[in-house]
C-alpha positions as CSV (number, residue, x, y, z in Angstrom):
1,X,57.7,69.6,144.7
2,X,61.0,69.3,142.2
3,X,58.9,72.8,140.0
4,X,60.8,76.0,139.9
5,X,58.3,78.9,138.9
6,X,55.6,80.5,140.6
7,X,52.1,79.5,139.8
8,X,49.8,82.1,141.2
9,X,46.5,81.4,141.2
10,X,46.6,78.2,139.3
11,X,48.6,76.4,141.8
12,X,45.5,75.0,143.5
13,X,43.8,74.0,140.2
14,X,47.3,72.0,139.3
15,X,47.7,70.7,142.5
16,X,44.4,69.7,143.4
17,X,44.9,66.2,142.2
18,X,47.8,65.8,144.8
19,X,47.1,63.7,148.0
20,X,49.1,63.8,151.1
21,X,52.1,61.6,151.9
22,X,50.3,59.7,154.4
23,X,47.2,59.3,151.9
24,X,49.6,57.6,149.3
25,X,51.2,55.8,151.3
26,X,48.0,54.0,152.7
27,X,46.9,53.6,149.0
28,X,50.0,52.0,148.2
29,X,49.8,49.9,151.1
30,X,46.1,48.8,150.2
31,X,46.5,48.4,146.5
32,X,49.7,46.0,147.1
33,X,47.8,43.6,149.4
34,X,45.0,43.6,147.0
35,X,48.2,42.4,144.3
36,X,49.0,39.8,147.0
37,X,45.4,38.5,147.3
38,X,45.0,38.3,143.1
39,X,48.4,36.2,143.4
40,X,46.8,33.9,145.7
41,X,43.8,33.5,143.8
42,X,45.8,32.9,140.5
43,X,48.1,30.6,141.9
44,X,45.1,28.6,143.5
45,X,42.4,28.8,140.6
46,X,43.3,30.0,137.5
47,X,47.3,28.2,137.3
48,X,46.0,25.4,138.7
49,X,43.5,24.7,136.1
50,X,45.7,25.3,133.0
51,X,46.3,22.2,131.0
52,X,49.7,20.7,131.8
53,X,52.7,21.2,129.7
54,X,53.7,18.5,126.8
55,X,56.2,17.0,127.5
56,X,55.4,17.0,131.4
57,X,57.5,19.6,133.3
58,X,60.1,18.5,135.8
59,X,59.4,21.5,137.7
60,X,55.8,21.8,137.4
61,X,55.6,23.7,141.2
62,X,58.0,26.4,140.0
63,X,56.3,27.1,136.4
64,X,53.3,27.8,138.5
65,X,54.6,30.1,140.6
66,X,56.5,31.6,137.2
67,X,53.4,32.0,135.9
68,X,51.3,33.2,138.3
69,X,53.7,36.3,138.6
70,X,53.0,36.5,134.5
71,X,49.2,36.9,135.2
72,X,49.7,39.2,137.5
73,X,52.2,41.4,136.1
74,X,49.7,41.3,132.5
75,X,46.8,42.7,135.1
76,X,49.2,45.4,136.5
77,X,49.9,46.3,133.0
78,X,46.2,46.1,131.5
79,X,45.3,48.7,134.2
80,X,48.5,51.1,133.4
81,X,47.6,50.8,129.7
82,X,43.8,51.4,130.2
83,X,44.8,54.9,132.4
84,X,47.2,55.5,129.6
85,X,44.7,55.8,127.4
86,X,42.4,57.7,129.9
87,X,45.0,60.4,130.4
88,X,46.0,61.0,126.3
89,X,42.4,61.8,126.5
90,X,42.8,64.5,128.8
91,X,45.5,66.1,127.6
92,X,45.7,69.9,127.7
93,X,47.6,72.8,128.1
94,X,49.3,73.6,131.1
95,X,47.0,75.9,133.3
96,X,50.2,78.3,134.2
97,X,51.5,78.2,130.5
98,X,50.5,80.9,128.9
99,X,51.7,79.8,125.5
100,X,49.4,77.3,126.3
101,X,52.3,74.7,124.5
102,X,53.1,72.9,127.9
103,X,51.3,69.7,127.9
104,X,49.1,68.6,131.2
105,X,47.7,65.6,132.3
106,X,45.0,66.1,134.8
107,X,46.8,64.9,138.7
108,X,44.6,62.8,140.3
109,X,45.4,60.3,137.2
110,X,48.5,60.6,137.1
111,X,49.0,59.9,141.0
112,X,46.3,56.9,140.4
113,X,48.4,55.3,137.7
114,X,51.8,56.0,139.7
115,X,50.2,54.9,143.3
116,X,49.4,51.5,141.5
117,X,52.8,50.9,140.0
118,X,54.6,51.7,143.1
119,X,52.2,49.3,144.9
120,X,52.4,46.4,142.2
121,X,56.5,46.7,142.1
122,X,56.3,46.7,146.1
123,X,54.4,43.3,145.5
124,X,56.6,41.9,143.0
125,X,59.7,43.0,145.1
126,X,58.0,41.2,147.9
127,X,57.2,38.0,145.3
128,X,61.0,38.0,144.0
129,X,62.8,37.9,147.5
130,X,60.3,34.8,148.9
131,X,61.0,33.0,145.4
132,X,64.2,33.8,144.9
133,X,65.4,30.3,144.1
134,X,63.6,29.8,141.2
135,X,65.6,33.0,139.5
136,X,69.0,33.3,138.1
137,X,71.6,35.9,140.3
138,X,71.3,37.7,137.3
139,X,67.6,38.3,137.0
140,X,67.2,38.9,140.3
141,X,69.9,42.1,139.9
142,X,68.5,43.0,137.2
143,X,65.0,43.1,138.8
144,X,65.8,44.7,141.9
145,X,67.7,47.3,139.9
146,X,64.6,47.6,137.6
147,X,62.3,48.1,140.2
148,X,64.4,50.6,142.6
149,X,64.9,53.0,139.6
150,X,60.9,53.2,138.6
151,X,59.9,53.4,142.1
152,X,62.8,56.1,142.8
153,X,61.5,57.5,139.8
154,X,57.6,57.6,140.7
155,X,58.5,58.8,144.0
156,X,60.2,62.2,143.1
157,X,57.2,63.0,140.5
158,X,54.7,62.3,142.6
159,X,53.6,65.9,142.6
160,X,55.2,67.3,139.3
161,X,52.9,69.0,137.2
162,X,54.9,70.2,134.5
163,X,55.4,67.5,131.2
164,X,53.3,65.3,133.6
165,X,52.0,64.2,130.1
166,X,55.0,61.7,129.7
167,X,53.5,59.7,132.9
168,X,50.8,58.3,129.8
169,X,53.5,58.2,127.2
170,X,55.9,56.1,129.4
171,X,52.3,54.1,130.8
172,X,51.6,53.1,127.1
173,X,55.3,51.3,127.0
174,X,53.6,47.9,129.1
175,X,51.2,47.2,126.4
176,X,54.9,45.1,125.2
177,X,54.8,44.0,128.6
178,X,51.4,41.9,128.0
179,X,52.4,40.4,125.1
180,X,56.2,39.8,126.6
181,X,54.5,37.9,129.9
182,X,51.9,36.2,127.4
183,X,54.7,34.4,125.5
184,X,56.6,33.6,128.6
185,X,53.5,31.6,130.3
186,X,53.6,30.0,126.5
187,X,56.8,28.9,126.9
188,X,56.5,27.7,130.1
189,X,53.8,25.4,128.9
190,X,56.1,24.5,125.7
191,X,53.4,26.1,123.4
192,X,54.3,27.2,120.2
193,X,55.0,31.4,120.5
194,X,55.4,32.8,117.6
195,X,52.7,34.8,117.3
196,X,53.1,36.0,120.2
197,X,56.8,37.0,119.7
198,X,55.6,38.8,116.5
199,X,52.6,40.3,118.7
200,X,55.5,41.7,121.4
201,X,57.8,43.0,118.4
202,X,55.1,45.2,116.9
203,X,54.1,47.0,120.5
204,X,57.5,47.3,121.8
205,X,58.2,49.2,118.5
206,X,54.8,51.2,118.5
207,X,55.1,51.8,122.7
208,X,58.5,51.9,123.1
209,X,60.2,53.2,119.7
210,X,57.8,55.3,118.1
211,X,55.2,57.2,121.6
212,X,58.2,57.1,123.8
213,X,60.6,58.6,120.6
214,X,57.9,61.3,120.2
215,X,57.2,62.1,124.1
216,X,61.5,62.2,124.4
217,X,61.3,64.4,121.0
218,X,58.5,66.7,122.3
219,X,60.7,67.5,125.5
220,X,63.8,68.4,124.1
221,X,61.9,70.6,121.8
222,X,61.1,72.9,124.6
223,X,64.4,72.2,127.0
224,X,64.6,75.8,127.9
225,X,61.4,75.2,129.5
226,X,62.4,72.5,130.9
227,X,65.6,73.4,132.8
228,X,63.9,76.8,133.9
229,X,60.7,75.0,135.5
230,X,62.4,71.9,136.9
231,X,64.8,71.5,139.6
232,X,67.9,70.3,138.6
233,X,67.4,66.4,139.7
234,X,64.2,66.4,137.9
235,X,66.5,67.7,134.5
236,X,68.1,64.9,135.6
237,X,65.1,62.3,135.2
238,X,63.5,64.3,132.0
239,X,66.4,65.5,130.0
240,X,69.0,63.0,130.9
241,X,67.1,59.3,132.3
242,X,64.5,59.4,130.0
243,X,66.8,59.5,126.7
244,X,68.9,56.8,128.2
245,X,65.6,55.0,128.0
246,X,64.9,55.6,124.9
247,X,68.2,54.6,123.9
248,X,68.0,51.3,125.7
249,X,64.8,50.7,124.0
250,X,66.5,51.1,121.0
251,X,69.0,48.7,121.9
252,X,66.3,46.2,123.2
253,X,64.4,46.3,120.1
254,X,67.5,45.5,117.7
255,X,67.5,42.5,120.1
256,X,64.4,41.7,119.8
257,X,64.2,41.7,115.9
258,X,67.1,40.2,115.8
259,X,65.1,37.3,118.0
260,X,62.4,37.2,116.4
261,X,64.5,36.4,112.9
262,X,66.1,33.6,114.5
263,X,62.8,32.2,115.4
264,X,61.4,32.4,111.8
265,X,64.5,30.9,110.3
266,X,64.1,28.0,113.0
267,X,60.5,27.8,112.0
268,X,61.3,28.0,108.5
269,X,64.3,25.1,108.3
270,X,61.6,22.8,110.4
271,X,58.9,23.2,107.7
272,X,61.8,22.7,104.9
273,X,62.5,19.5,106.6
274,X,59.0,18.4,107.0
275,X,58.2,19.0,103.1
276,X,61.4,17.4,102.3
């Protein structure tokens, strides 16, 4: 792996969680068709039976199919969210720390959680190039390049054990992704989303502000650590990718108030002119 010190004895205790290549890659290849067989089902019972959009859509087909990667991508993140939670339950210290300040997260989790996002962004890879007519140039760049970075990044943790215990902290972060695919299937049946816009505000601030600000916070508290346990491209990922996250959170969360204010003004002008 991308660790730098010697574990002794604990190595097989740390590692024990670790499967093969070969035994991830069949995983991943069995949990993505299992995301392929949920899209079909979606597409064919669930999307098909939601009421139809007021006014009627023009491109009815293609809302489907917009939604049906909504519903799927809220199930991927359900499942992250619930290991998330599974994990921060298990947190301990490090079995080869003997300050015992190194936060673990048990490995067989961790390469659960990781082996079913790789095989859900495989899917939605798969999803994006056969529909790619139904997305902008940009979204589709901005997906691909999305999607290459997290599985790169999953790939060269897959057997890290040390500050594994961000894997749940950076999990936690799709709980915004429920309520951000929520209010796009809203708005793709022209409901009214402003709930759920408030809903996505308050966990992408919680997720993705405050746990990831603390997890980013909690590393760099113990860089020495860090750079003398971790290769030098995983200093990259944990020391250098990960605040550029965090900072691009930032970014996306000035956006997002800044959204959601324009949607209560709108709100609030329409009920002005209603009373008036």
């Amino acid at each position: 792996g991308g660790e730098l010190d010697a574990m002794g004895g604990v190595g097989d205790v740390v590692h024990e969680g670790v499967p093969k290549l070969e035994e991830i890659g069949a995983h991943t290849l069995v949990i993505t068709v299992l995301f392929i067989a949920l899209r079909l089902l979606v597409k064919r019972w669930v999307v098909s039976a939601l009421p139809h959009p007021e006014p009627p859509s023009p491109d009815r087909s293609g809302n489907e199919i917009r939604i049906a990667a909504a519903a799927l991508s809220i199930v991927h993140s359900v499942i992250v969210v619930a290991l998330a939670g599974v994990m921060a339950a298990q947190v301990t210290a490090h079995p080869a720390d003997p300050s015992g300040e190194a936060l673990y997260v048990p490995m067989h989790l961790v390469v659960l959680s990781g082996t079913i996002s790789i095989a859900y962004f495989v899917y939605d890879l798969l999803f994006i190039v056969l529909h790619s007519k139904l997305y902008s140039t940009a979204t589709l760049v901005e997906n691909f390049v999305h999607h290459s970075v997290v599985l790169t990044m999953l790939w060269i943790n897959k057997d890290t054990t040390w500050y594994n215990f961000m894997m749940p902290v950076l999990s936690f972060g799709e709980v915004s992704t429920i309520a951000l695919n929520i209010r796009q299937i809203y708005r793709l049946l022209n409901r009214s989303e402003l709930w759920v816009s408030a809903l996505f505000a308050v966990t992408f601030f919680v997720s993705r502000v405050v746990v990831l600000g603390w997890g980013v916070a909690h590393l760099f508290s113990d860089v020495g650590g860090v750079q003398a346990r971790l290769t030098p491209i995983l200093q990259v990922s944990f020391l250098g990718l990960l605040p550029a996250l965090y900072c691009l959170n930032l970014y996306w969360f000035y956006a997002v108030c800044i959204s959601v204010r324009k949607v209560l003004f709108k709100k609030a002008g329409r009920d002005k002119k209603k009373s008036n």
